[in-house]
C-alpha positions in Angstrom: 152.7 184.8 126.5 152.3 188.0 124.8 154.9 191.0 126.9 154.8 194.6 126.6 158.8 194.3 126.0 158.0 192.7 122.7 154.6 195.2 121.3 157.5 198.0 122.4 159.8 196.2 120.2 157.3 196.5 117.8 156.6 200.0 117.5 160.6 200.6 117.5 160.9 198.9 114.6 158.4 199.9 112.5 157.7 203.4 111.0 154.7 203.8 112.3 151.6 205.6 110.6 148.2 205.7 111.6 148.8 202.1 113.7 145.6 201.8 115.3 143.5 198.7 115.9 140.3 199.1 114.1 137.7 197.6 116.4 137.5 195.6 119.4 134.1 193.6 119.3 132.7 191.8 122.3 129.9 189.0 121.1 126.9 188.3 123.3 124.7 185.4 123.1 121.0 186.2 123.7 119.7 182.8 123.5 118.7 182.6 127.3 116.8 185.8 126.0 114.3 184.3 124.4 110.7 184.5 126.0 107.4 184.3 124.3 105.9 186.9 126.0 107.7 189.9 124.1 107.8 192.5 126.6 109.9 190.1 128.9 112.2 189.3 126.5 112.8 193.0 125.5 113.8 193.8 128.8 116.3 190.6 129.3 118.0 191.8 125.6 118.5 195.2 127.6 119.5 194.2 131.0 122.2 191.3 129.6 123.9 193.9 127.0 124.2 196.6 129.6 125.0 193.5 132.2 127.8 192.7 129.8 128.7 195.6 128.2 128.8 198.7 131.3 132.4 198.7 131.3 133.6 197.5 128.0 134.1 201.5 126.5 135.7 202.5 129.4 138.4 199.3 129.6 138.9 199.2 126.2 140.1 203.1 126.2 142.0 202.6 128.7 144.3 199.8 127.6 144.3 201.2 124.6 145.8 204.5 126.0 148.1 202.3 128.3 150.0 200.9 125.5 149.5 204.0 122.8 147.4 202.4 120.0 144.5 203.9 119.6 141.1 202.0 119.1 138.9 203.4 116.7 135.5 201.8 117.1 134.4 200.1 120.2 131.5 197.4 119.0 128.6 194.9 120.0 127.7 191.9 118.2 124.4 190.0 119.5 122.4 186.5 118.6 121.0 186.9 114.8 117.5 188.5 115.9 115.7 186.4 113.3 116.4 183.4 116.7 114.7 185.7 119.1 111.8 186.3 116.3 110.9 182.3 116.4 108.1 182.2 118.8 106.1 184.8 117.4 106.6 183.7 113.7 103.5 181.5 113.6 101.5 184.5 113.9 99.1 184.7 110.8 99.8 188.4 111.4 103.4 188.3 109.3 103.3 192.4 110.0 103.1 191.9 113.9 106.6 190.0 113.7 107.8 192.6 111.5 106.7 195.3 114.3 108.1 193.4 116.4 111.5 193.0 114.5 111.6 196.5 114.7 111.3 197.1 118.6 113.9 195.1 119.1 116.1 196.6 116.5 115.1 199.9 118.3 116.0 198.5 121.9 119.5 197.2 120.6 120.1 201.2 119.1 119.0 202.3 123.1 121.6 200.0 124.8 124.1 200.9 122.0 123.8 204.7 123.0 123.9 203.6 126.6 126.9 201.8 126.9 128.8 203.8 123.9 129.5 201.5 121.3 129.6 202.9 117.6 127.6 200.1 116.4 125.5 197.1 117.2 125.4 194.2 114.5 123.4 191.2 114.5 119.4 191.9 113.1 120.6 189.2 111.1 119.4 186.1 109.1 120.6 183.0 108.5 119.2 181.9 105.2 121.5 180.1 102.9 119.3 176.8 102.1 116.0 178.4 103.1 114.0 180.8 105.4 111.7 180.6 107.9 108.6 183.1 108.8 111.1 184.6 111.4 113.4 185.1 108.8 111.5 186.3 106.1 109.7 188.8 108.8 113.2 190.1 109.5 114.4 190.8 106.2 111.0 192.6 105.2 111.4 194.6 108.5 115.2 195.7 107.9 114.2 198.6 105.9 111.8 200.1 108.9 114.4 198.8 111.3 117.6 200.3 109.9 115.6 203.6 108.8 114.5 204.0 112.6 118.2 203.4 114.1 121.3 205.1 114.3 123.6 202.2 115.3 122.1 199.2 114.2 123.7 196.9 111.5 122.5 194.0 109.6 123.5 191.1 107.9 121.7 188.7 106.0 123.8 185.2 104.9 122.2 184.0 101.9 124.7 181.7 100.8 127.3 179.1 101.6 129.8 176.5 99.9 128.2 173.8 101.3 124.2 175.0 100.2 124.9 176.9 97.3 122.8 180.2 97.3 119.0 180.5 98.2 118.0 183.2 95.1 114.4 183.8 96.4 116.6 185.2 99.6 118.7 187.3 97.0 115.7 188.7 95.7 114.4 189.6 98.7 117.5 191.7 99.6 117.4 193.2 96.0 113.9 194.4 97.1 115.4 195.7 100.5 118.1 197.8 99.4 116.0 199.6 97.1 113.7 200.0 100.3 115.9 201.5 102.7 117.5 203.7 100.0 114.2 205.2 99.4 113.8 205.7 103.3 116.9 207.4 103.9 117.0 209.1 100.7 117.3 212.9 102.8 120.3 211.2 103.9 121.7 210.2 100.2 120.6 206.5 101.1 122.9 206.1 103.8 121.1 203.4 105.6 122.7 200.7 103.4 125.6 201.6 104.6 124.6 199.2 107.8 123.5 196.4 105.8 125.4 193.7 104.0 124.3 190.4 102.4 126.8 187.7 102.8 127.9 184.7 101.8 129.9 182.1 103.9 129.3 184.5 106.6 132.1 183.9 109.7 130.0 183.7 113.3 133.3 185.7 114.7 133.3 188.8 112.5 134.4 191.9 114.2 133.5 193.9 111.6 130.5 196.3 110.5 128.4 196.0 108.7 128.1 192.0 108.7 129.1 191.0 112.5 127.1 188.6 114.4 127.7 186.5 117.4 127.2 182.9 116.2 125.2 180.1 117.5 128.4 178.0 118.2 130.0 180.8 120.4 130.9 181.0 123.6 128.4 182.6 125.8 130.7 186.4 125.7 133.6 186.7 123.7 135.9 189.7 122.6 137.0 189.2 118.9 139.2 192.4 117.5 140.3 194.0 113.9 143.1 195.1 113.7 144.5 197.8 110.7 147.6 199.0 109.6 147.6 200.1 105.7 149.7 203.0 106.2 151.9 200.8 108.2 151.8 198.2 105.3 152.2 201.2 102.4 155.6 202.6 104.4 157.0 199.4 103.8 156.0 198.8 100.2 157.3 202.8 99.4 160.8 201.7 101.0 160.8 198.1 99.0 161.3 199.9 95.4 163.7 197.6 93.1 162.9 194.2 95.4 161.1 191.4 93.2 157.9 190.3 94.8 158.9 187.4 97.2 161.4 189.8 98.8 158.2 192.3 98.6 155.8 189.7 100.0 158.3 188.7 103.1 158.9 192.0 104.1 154.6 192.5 104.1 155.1 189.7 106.4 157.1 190.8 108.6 154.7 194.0 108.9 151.8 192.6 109.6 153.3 190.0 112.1 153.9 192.4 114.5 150.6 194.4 114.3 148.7 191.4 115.0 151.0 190.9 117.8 150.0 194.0 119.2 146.5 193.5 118.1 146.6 190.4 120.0 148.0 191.7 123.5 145.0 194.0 123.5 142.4 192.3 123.0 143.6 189.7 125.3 143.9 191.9 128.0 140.5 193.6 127.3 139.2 190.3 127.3 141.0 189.4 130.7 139.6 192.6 132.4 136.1 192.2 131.0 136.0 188.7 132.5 135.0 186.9 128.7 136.7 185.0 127.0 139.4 186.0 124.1 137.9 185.1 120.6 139.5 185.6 117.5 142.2 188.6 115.9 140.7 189.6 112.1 143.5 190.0 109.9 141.8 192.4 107.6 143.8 195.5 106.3 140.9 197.9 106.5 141.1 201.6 105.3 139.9 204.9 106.9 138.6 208.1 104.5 141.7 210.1 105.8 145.6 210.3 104.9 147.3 207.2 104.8 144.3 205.4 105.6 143.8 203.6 102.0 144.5 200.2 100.3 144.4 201.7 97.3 147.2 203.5 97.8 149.6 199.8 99.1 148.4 198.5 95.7 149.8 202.1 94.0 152.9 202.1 96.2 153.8 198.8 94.3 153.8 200.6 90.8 150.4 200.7 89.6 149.4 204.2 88.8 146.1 204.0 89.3 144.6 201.3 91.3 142.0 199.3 89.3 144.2 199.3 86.4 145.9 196.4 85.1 147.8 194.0 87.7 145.5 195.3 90.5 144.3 192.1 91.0 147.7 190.2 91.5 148.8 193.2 93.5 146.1 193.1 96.2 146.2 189.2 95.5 150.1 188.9 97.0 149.1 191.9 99.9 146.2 189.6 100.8 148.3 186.7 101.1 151.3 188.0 102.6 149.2 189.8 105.5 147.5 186.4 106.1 150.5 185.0 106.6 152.3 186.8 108.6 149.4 187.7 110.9 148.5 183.7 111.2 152.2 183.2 112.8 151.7 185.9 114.9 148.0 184.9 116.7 146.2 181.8 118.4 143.1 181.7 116.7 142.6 184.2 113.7 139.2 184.0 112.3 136.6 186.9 111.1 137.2 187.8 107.6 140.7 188.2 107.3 141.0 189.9 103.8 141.5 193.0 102.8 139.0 196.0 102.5 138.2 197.6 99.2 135.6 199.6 100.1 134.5 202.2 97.2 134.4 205.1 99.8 136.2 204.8 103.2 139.2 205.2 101.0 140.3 208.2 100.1 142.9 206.4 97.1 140.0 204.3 96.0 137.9 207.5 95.1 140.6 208.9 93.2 140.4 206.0 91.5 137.0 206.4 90.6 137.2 209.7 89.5 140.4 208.8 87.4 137.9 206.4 85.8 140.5 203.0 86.6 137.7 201.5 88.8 134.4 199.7 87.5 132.3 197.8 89.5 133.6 194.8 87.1 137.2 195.3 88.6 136.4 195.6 91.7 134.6 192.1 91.6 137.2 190.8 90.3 139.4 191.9 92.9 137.1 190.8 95.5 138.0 187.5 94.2 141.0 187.5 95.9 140.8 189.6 99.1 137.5 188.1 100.8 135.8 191.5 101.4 133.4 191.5 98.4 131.6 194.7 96.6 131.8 196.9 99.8 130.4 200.6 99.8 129.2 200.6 96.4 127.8 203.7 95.2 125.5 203.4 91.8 122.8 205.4 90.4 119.3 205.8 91.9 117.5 204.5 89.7 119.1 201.2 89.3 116.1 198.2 89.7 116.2 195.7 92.4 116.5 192.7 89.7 119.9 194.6 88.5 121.2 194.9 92.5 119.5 191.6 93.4 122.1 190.3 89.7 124.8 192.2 91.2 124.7 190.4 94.4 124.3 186.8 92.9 127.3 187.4 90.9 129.5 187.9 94.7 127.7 185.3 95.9 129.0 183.0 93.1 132.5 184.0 93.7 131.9 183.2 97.4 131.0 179.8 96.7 133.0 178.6 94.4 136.4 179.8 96.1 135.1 179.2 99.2 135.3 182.6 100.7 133.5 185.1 103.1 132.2 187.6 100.7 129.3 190.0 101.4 127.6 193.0 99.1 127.2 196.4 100.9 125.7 198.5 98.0 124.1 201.7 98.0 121.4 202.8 95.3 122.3 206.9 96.1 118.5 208.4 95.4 119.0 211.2 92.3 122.2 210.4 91.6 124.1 209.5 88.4 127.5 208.2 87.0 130.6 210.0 88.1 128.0 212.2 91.1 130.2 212.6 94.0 128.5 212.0 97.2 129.4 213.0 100.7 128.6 211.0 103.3 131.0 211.9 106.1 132.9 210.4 109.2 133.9 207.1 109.0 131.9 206.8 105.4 133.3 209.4 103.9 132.7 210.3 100.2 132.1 208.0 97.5 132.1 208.4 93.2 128.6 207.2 91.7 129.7 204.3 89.2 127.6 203.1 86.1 126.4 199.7 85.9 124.9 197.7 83.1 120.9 198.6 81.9 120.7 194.9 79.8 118.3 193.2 81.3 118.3 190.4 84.1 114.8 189.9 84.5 114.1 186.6 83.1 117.7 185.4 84.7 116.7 186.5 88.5 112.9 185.7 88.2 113.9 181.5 88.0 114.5 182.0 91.8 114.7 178.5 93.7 118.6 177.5 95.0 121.9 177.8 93.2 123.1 174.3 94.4 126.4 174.3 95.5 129.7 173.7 93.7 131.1 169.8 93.4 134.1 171.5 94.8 131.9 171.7 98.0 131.9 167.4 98.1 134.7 167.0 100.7 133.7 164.0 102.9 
């Protein structure tokens, strides 16, 4: 048992800045939802959100004020839609269960507004080893749906260790980034900032854009992210002159007791909601404001610029060390549990950019080790689908083959070239325009069909 004595303890020792946990996420399952007439099941999605979610702003602020870290984003993750989509998808009308895709996505942004959550994830897809005409629908409806809403998300899983990766899928999402970038081009192609493709996708993820409340889970549950990088950067800055095991166990330490704390609240949200505790999400995640970044924990170890050489092993040994010390400190940790290197929403990673020490080629490699993937990825306008549906093969391989959660959240910015800067604001702040290759992929994405998966896969 988790006691206020010891989260006390907690902020005593550490020098706290900008502690906050990230998100708290409560998952709802909508399967008794389903209905074939439509109108009926529209009105159950709304009446078992609001049923389960009335209170959830209001507890969560308040335990959060009771013990004095703040909690940034208060979120909803529902059923993948594409479920709720099955008993319309033999229409020979594919549009009508694209129209209909849309309602729903424009029901879930209602309740969202109603009960106050930032965001509501889950028009989702699981596609991995093929799709169904309720899937398909859904992805060809994403760019209408996430054009039309304010706080819908989406996430589409088109790969996995065990299935290798479906490329007709990947194709399909090439197509529908370049889609919604065109439809929210007044707002610099903003919309794909709610829309991630994944692979290995966790069912528990209390994080945006990519959350979804998994088939397998229980019927409410309150999964939650917790932060700390400018917790985690005070105590690399005060480690100069240790080698990097005395480095790594003092990261440890760190992150040990912010998931303690992390853990304390959500279980007593959890406990006052009535639903059961899910998961904590070790993931260091920045924030586009001061001592907010990840970026700058990789500089505070003595790389001047991040992306430069030895960033990889730097956020390689953060990664791990957070991990483990966060593991020790929870039940059940599930989610992502990386580390964030999201091209905006970090104010050290933008310098970076603009210092020229970031390339969409680091930063994949990077994402090799930290289980977040390409994330916020700002590149020219005019870049084809083939080239983004390439891009997002490429993370999708690394997923596989290391067995990770990866995803792609990449944003075609409509106008804009290499080295633009684009301002997106609030939580998204700004971002740098990077170059990516013009050779061509054509011939290379147009073989579609499955990626099988790796023999590393074989485990039985």
């Amino acid at each position: 048992m988790i006691s206020l004595k010891e989260v006390l303890e907690t902020i005593d020792m550490l020098s706290l800045q900008h502690l906050n946990i990230r998100t708290v996420t409560l998952g709802i399952s909508l399967l008794d939802c389903i209905d074939t007439d439509f109108k009926k099941m529209g009105n159950k999605v709304k009446e078992k959100i609001i049923s389960k979610a009335e209170n959830f702003v209001k507890i969560a602020d308040s335990i959060g004020r009771k013990y004095g870290i703040p909690i940034v984003n208060k979120r909803i993750t529902v059923t993948p839609i594409s479920v709720l989509l099955s008993p319309f998808s033999t229409s020979s009308n594919t549009g009508d269960v694209e129209n209909k895709g849309v309602k729903l996505a424009q029901i879930l942004d209602s309740v969202a507004r109603e009960v106050g959550v930032d965001f509501i994830g889950g028009y989702s897809a699981l596609v991995q080893k093929g799709m169904t005409p309720a899937d398909k629908a859904l992805i060809n409806s994403i760019p209408n749906a996430l054009s039309l809403t304010e706080h819908v998300c989406s996430s589409v899983n088109i790969a996995d260790t065990k299935s290798g990766i479906n490329v007709d899928a990947a194709i399909l999402m090439g197509e529908t980034v370049k889609k919604l970038s065109e439809l929210t081009s007044d707002k610099k192609g903003i919309g794909n900032a709610k829309l991630v493709t994944f692979a290995n996708a966790p069912p528990d993820n209390p994080f945006m854009a990519g959350g979804y409340h998994g088939i397998g889970e229980h019927e409410c549950t309150l999964n939650v992210g917790i932060s700390g990088p400018g917790v985690i950067r005070s105590v690399v800055e005060e480690s100069k002159g240790l080698d990097f095991r005395e480095l790594s166990e003092r990261i440890k330490k760190a992150a040990f007791k912010i998931t303690r704390a992390g853990e304390l609240i959500g279980r007593e949200i959890a406990k006052e909601l009535n639903v059961k505790f899910g998961i904590i999400d070790l993931s260091l995640a920045p924030a586009p404001f001061a001592g907010e970044s990840v970026a700058e924990i990789i500089e505070a170890m003595g790389i001047s610029s991040c992306g430069s050489h030895g960033s990889t092993l730097a956020l390689a040994l953060l990664t791990d060390a957070v991990k483990k010390g966060g593991t020790m400190a929870s039940s059940f940790v599930g989610g992502i549990s990386g580390a964030f290197i999201p091209l905006s929403e970090d104010l050290g990673m933008v310098r970076a950019a603009e210092r020229g020490s970031i390339s969409i080629d680091k930063l994949e490699a990077m994402s090799s080790v930290c289980s977040s993937g390409l994330d916020m990825i700002t590149i020219p306008g005019d870049t084809p689908s083939e080239t983004i549906t390439a891009i997002i093969l490429d993370e999708m391989a690394i997923g596989i083959f290391t067995n990770k959660a990866v995803g792609v959240r990449i944003i075609p910015v409509p106008g804009a070239k290499p080295g633009d800067v684009v301002e997106f604001g609030g939580l998204f702040g700004k971002s740098v325009v990077i170059p990516v290759k013009k050779f061509g992929v054509m011939e290379f994405v147009k073989r579609g069909g499955q990626v099988p998966p790796p023999i590393t896969s074989l485990k039985n």
